[in-house]
C-alpha positions in Angstrom: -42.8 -69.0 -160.7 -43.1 -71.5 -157.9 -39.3 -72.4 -158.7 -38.7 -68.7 -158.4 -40.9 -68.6 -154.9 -39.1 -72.0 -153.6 -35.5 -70.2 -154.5 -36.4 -67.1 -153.5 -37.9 -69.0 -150.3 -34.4 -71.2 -149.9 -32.3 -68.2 -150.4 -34.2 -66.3 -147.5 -33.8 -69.3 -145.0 -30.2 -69.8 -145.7 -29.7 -65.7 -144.9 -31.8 -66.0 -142.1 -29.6 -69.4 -141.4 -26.5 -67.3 -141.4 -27.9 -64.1 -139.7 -28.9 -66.5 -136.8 -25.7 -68.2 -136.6 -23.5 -65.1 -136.8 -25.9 -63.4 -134.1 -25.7 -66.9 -131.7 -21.6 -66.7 -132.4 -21.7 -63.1 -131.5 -24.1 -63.7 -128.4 -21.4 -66.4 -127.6 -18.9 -64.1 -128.0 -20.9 -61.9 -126.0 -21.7 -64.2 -123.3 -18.0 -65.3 -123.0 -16.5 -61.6 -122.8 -19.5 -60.9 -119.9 -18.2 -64.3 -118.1 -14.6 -63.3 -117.8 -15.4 -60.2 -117.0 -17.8 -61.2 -114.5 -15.1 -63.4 -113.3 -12.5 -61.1 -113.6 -14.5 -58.6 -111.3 -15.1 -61.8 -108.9 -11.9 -62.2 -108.5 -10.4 -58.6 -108.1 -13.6 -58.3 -105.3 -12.3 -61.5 -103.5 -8.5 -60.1 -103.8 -9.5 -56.7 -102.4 -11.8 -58.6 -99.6 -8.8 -60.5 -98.6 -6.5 -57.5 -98.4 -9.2 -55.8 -96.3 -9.2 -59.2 -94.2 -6.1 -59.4 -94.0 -5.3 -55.3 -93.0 -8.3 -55.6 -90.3 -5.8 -58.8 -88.9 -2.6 -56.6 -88.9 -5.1 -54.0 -87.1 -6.6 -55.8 -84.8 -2.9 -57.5 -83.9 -1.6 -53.8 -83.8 -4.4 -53.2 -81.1 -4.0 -56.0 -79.6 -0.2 -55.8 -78.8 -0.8 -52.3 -77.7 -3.2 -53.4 -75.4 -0.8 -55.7 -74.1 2.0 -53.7 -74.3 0.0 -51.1 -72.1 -1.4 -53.8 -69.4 1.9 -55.1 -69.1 3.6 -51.1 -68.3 0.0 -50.6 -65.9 1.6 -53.9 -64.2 5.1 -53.4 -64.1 4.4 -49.6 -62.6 1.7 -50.5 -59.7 4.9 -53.3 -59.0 7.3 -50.5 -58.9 5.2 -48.6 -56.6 4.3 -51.7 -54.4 8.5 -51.8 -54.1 8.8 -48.0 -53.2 6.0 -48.9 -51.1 7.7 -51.7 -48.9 10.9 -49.5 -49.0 8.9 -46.5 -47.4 7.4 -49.2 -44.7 11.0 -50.7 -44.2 12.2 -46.8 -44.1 9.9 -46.6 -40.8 10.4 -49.5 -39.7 13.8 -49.2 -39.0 13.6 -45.4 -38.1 11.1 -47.0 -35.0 14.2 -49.1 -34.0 16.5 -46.8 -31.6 19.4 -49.6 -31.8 19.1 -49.5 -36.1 18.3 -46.2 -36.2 21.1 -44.5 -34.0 23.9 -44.8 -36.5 22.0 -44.5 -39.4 20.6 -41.1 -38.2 24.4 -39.9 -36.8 25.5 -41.0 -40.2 22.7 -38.9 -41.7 23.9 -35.8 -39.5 27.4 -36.3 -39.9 26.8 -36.2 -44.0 24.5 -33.2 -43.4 27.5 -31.6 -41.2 29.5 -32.1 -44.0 27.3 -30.1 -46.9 27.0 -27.0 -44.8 30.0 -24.2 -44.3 30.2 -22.6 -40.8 29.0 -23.4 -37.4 25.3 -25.2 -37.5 22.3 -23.3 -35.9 20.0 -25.9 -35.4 19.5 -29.9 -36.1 16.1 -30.5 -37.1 14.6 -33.5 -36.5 11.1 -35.6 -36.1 9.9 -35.6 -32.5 10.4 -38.9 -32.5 14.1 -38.4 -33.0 14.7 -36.2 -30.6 16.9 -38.0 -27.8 18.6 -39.9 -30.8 19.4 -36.6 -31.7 21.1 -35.4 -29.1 23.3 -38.7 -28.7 24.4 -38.4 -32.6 25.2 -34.2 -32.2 27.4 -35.0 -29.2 28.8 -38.4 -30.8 29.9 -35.9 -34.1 31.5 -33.3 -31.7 28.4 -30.3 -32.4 26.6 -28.8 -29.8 23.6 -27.2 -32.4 20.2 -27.1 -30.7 18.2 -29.9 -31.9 14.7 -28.5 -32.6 11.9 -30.9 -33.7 9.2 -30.7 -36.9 6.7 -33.3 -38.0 7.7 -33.2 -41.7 11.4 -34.2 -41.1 10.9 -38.0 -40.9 13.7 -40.5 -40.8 16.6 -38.1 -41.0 18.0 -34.5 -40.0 18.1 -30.8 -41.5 21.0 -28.8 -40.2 20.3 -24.9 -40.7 23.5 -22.6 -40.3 20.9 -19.2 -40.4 20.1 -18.8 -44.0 21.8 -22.3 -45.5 19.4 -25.8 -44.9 20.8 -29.0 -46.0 17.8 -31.8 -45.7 19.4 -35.4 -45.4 16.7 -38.1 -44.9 16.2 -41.6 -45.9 13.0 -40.6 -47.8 14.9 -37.7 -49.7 17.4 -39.7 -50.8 14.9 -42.6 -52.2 13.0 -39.5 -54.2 16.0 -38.5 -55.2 17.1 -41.8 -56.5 13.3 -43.1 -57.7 13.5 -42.8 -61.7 17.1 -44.6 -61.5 16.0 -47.6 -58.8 12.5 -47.7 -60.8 14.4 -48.5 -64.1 16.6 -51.0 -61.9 13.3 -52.5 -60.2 11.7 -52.4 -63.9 14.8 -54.4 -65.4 14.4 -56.8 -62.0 10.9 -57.5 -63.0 10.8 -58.0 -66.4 14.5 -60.1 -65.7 16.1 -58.6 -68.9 19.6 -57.8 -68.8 20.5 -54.1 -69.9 
């Protein structure tokens, strides 16, 4: 019987042998599976950190650029101003200077003359203009009264009754300003277009 209990005892260890192995090779297994996962879930965490990384880069580049891209317009625009500015200062200047002035304003009323049909009412002018005025009517061969108004600067209005035609220096910059600013633009940022 104590054969019986020593087989009976060797038999038992050897399961318990082989139950503990098969349960160490299937913690193993176990243990492996959870490590490449593990890694695996690593890896597909550092990927998608990296693609965040990396779309927070184009992002803040995007911003950036626009920033750039709007400092650089904010620039270029106060420098198209500051032009239109000097021109508008170089406008009265020379409108001060009777000896510049005179045949740029006769030319002014002779272009004005020009635009309206019949005989001319009145050539409106600044104050200022006045005696200029009345050399440039008599050099073109009209005899209109020349009447004065503040808000005509640098130029003439000819009125035939119910017909004005407006020709002043400062008209004809408005009228050309979004063509000269995209000329001053081009200037300034010395691209050919």
């Amino acid at each position: 019987m104590a054969d019986l209990a020593a087989l009976l005892d060797k038999e038992a260890s050897a399961e318990i042998e082989a139950i503990l192995a098969e349960a160490r090779e299937r913690a193993s297994a176990i243990v492996a599976d959870a490590e490449r996962e593990a890694e695996s879930l690593v890896a597909s965490r550092e990927r998608q950190a990296e693609a965040r990384r990396r779309a927070e880069l184009v992002r803040a580049r995007s911003a950036a650029q626009l920033e750039a891209a709007s400092m650089r317009l904010n620039a270029q625009q106060e420098a198209i101003e500051s032009v239109f500015d000097r021109v508008e200062e170089r406008i009265e200047e020379i409108a001060g200077d009777d000896e510049r002035y005179g045949p740029i304003l006769e030319a002014l009323l002779r272009e004005a003359l020009g635009g309206v049909r019949g005989t001319p009412e009145a050539i409106v002018v600044h104050p200022d203009d006045e005696e200029l005025a009345k050399k440039a009517a008599k050099a073109v061969g009209t005899d209109a009264e020349i009447r004065t108004d503040e808000r005509v600067r640098a130029g003439v209005k000819v009125t035939t009754g119910t017909v004005s035609v407006q020709n002043t220096l400062p008209g004809r910059l408005e009228a050309l300003r979004d063509e000269l600013a995209s000329e001053v633009a081009v200037a300034l940022s010395g691209e050919e277009s």
